[in-house]
N, C-alpha and C positions, 0 to 999 in steps of 0.2 A: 504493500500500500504506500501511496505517491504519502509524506508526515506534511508537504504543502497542505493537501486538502482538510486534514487534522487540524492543524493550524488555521484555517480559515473558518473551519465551522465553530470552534471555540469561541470566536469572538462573536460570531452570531448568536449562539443560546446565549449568550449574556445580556446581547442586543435585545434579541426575545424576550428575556425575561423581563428585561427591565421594560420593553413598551408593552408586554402582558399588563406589569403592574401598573403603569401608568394608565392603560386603559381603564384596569380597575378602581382605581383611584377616584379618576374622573365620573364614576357611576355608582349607583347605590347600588346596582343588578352587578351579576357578578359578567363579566364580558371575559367570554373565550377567546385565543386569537387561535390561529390555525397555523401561528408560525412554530411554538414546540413542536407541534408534531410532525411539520413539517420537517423538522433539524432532527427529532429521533428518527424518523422516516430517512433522510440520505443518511445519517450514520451509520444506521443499519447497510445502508446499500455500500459505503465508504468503505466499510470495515468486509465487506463482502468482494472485495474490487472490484464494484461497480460503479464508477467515478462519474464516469457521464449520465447514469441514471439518477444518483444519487443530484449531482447538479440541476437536474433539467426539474425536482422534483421540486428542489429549494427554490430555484428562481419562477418557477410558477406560484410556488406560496408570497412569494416577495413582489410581483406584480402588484400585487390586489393591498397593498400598506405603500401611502405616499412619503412614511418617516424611513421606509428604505432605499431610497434615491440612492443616495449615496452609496449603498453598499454594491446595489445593482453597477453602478458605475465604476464599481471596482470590481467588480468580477468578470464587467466588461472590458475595461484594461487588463488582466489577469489574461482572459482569454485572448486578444491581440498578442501581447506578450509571449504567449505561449505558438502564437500562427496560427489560432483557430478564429480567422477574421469574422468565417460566417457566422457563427454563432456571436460573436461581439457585436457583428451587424444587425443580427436579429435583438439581441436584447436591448440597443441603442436605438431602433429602430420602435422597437413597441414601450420604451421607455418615452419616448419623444411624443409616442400616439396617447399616452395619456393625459384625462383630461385634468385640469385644476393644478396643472404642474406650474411651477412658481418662476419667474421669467430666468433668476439667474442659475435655475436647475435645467431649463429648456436649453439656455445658451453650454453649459456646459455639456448635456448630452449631444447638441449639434455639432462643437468641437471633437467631442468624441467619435461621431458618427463619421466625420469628418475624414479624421486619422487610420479609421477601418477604412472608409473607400480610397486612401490612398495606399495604404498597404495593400489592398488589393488592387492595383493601378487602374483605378475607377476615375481616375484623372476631372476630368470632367463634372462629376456629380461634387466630388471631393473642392474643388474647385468653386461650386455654388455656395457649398455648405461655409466655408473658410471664410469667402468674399461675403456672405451675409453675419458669421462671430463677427470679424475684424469691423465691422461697425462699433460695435461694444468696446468700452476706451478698457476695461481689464482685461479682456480676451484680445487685442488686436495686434499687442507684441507676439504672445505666440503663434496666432492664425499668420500671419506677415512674414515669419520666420520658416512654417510651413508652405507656404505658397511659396518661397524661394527658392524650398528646393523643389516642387512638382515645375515651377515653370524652369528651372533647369533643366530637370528630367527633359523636359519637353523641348530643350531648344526656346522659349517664348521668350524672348530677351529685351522684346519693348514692354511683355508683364512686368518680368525680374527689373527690371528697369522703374518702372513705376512702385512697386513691390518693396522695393529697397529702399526709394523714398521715405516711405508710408511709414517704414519701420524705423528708418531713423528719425523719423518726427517725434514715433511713439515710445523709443527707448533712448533719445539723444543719444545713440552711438554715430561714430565719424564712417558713413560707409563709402568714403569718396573713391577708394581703393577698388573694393568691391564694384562701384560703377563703373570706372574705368574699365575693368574687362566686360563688364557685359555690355559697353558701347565699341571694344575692340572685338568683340564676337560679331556682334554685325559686320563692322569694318571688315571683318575677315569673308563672311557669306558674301556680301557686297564686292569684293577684290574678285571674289572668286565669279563671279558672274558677270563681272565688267563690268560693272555699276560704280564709275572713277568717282565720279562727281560726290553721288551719295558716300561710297567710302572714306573719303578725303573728311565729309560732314561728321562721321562718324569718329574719325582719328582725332580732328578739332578737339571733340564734344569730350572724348576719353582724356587727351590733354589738360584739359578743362577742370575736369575733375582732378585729375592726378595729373601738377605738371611735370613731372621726370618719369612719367609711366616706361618703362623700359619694352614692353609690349608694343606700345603707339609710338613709340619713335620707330621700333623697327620696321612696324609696320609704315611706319611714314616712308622711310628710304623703300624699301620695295615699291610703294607707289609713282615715287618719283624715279626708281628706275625704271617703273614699265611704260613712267611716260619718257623715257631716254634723257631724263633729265640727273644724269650721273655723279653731276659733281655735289649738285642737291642733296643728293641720297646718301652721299659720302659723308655729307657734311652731319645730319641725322646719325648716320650708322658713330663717326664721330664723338656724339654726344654720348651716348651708349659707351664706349669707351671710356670717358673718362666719370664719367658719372660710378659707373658700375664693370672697374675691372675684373670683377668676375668672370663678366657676361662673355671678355674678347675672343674667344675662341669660336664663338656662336655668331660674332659680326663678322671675323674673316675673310667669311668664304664671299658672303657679300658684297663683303670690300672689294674683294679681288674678280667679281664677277664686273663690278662697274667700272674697276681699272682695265681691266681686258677691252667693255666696250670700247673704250676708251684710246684704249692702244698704247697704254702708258703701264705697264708693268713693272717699269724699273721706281716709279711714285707707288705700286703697291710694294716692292722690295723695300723703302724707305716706311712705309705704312707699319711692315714687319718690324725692322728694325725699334720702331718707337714702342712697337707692342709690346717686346722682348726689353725693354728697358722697364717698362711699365710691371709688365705682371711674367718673372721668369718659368713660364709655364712648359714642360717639355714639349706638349704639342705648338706651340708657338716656334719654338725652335726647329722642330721637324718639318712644320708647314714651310719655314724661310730654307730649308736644306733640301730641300723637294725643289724650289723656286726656284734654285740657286744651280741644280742639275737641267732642270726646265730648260734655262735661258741659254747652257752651254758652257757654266763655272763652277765643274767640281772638284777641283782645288779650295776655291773661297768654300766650298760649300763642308769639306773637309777637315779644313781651318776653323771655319767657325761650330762646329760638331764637336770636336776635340778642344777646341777653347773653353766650350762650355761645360764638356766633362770636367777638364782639369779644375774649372769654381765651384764645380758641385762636390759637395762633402763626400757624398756617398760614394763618389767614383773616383775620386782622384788617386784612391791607389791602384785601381782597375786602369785606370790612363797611363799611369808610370810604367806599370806593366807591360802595356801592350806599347807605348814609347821608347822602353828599353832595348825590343827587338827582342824580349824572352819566350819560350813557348814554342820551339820550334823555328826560329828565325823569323818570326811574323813581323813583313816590312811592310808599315801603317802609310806611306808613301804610297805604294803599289796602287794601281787601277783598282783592283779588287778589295782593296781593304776598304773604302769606301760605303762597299753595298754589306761589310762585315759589321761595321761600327752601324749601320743606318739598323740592322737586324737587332746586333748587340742592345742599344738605348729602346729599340720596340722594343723588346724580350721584354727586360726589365722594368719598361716603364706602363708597358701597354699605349696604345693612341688611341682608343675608343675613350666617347666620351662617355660620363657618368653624371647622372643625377638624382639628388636625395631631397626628399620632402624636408626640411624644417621641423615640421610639428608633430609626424607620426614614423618619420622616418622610412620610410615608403622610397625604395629604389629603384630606377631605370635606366637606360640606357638613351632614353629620345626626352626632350623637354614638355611637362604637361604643366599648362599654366593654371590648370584645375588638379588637385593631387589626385589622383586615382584610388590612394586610398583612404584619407580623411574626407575629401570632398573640398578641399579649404582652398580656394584664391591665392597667385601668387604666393605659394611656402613653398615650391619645388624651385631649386638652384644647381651652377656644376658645382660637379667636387673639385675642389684648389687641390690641385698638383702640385705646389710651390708658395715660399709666402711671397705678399703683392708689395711690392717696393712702391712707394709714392713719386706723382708724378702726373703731367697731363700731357696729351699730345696739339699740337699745334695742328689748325686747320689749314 
C-alpha cells in the first residue's frame, strides 16, 4: 500500500470530524454527515489496495460539502502531480460546475483547471482559462508566468511579447532581457523569409530593450551582410567583440565571410591577430594557422604555432622537446612537421566548440539561446579555453 494515500486520509477524518461536529453544533437535531463513512469506506478499500476505488468513493462524498473546496483542490493537484491529468480535469471540472461557489474559490479552480489543460497540451482551452485568472490582480502573476511558457511552447512571440509585459507590470521584475529575445525570435522567422525590412524592425525593437543584446547585434551584421553591406556588418560583429570576448570564436567565421566578400583577407588576418591578443583562445590561434596555410605562408604559420606553444604553461616542455631535435631526430623545420604540431595542439586541445548552461549546467556542443534544459533565456555561453586578457579592438 502507496503510506501517501495513508497520509492523506488522516487528515481528512479529522476534517470530518471536526465539520461533523460543527454541523452538530449549529443544530438542536443531531445532523449526520456522510463524510465518516465515506473515509471508513476508502480505508477499507486503501488498506485492501484499492487506491482508485477507495478515491473515486471519497471524492464523490466531498462533492456534495462546499467546506471541502479546498481539499478537493488538492487532490486535484495530487492527481496532476502524479500524471493522472484526466481525473484532475474531471474533479476541477465539476468543482467549477458547482453552484454557490465563492468567487475567489471559482478563480482558483479555473487556475487549476487551467494547469491540467496545459499538461495535457490542450493549449488553446488552457489558454482561455489563464487569459480570463490573469484578470484577477492575485492570480495574474502566476496565470502570466504560465502563458509564457504555453506561448513559447507554441512559437506565439507577439503573445510572449505582450505576456511578458503584463507580468512585469504585475511583479515589477526587469524583463527587458527576456524581450529582447522574443523580439530577436521574430527577427530570426522574419530573416528567414526575407522579410529585411520587418527584420531590421525587429533587431531595432530587441536593441531597444537590451542595448548590448549580443543576439541582435549578431543578428544585425548578418542583415547587413545579406544586404552586401560588409563593412557594416563588420563593424556590428565588432561590437560583439569587444563587449563580450567570450563570444569571439562565434563572430569569426562571420568576420571572415565579409572579409572574403570583400576581397580583403589579409584585414581578416589583422582581425585574427587583435583577437588572439584579446582573448588567447586555442581555437583563435588555429583558425589564424589555417589562414596562414590558406594564403601560401606556412613558415609564419609554423612560427607562430610554436611561439604560442613555447607561452603556454602547459606545453612549453613538450616544445623544448620536440625543438631539441629529440625522439628520433624529429626536424620541426621539415614540410611535414607542420601538419605534426597542427594534429599534436588538436589532440590535446580538441577544436570543437562547447557550451554550458549557467544555471543548470546543461551541455552542448551548438549555441541554444533558450537552455534546452532549464528552459531559461540567454544562460547558455562557450567554455573559455584560456583566461581573457583585456583589451579592445579598433574598428
Amino acid at each position: 500500500m502507496n503510506p501517501t494515500w495513508l497520509l492523506l486520509l488522516l487528515p481528512l477524518a479529522a476534517a470530518s470530524g471536526w465539520y461533523a461536529a460543527l454541523r452538530g453544533s449549529r443544530s438542536p437535531r443531531t445532523v449526520r454527515s456522510d463524510i465518516p463513512q465515506a473515509y471508513i469506506k476508502s480505508l477499507n478499500l486503501l488498506l485492501n489496495e484499492q487506491q482508485d476505488k477507495a478515491l473515486d468513493v471519497l471524492i464523490s462524498a466531498l462533492e456534495t460539502h462546499e467546506e471541502t473546496v479546498e481539499i478537493q483542490l488538492a487532490l486535484g493537484n495530487l492527481f496532476r502531480r502524479r500524471g493522472e491529468i484526466e481525473r484532475a480535469t474531471q474533479l476541477h471540472q465539476n468543482l467549477i460546475a458547482r453552484s454557490g461557489l465563492e468567487p475567489d474559490q471559482r478563480l482558483l479552480a479555473l487556475y487549476e483547471l487551467g494547469q491540467d489543460y496545459y499538461k495535457a497540451g490542450l493549449f488553446d482551452r488552457a489558454e482561455s482559462l489563464l487569459l480570463e485568472v490573469a484578470e484577477a490582480v492575485e492570480y495574474s502573476e502566476s496565470a502570466y508566468r504560465l502563458l509564457l511558457q504555453l506561448y513559447e511552447q507554441e512559437k506565439e512571440w507577439d503573445n510572449a511579447i505582450d505576456s511578458a509585459k503584463r507580468l512585469s507590470e504585475a511583479s515589477g521584475e526587469d524583463l527587458t532581457g527576456l524581450l529582447a529575445q522574443y523580439y530577436c525570435e521574430l527577427a530570426e522567422e522574419r530573416m528567414a523569409s526575407g522579410m529585411y525590412q520587418e527584420c531590421a524592425g525587429f533587431i531595432n525593437q530587441a536593441l531597444t530593450s537590451e542595448r548590448n543584446c549580443t543576439r541582435a547585434l549578431m543578428q544585425s551584421g548578418r542583415l547587413r551582410a545579406i544586404k552586401n553591406e560588409h563593412l557594416l556588418a563588420i563593424r556590428e560583429w565588432t561590437k560583439i567583440v569587444n563587449l563580450h570576448p567570450e563570444m569571439l570564436t562565434d563572430v569569426v567565421g562571420l568576420v571572415r565571410q565579409s572579409y572574403q566578400s570583400l576581397g580583403r583577407l589579409s584585414d581578416y588576418r589583422k582581425f585574427l591577430e587583435r583577437c588572439i591578443e584579446l582573448n588567447n583562445d586555442v581555437r583563435l590561434m588555429m583558425t589564424l594557422v589555417d589562414l596562414l596555410i590558406e594564403i601560401g605562408q606556412p613558415n609564419q604559420a609554423r612560427n607562430r604555432l610554436l611561439t604560442w606553444m613555447r607561452n603556454t604553461d602547459s606545453l612549453k616542455s613538450l616544445t623544448g622537446l620536440i625543438e631539441s631535435g629529440t625522439g628520433g631526430g624529429f626536424d620541426y623545420r621539415s614540410d611535414r612537421s607542420l601538419d605534426f604540431l597542427i594534429d599534436l595542439v588538436s589532440v590535446l586541445f580538441g577544436k570543437t566548440r562547447s557550451y554550458e548552461c549557467r544555471n543548470c549546467g546543461f551541455k552542448g556542443k551548438s549555441m541554444h539561446w533558450q537552455c534546452p534544459g532549464c528552459k531559461n533565456w540567454n544562460s547558455t555561453g562557450p567554455s573559455r579555453a584560456a583566461p581573457l586578457p583585456t583589451g579592445k579592438i579598433d574598428r
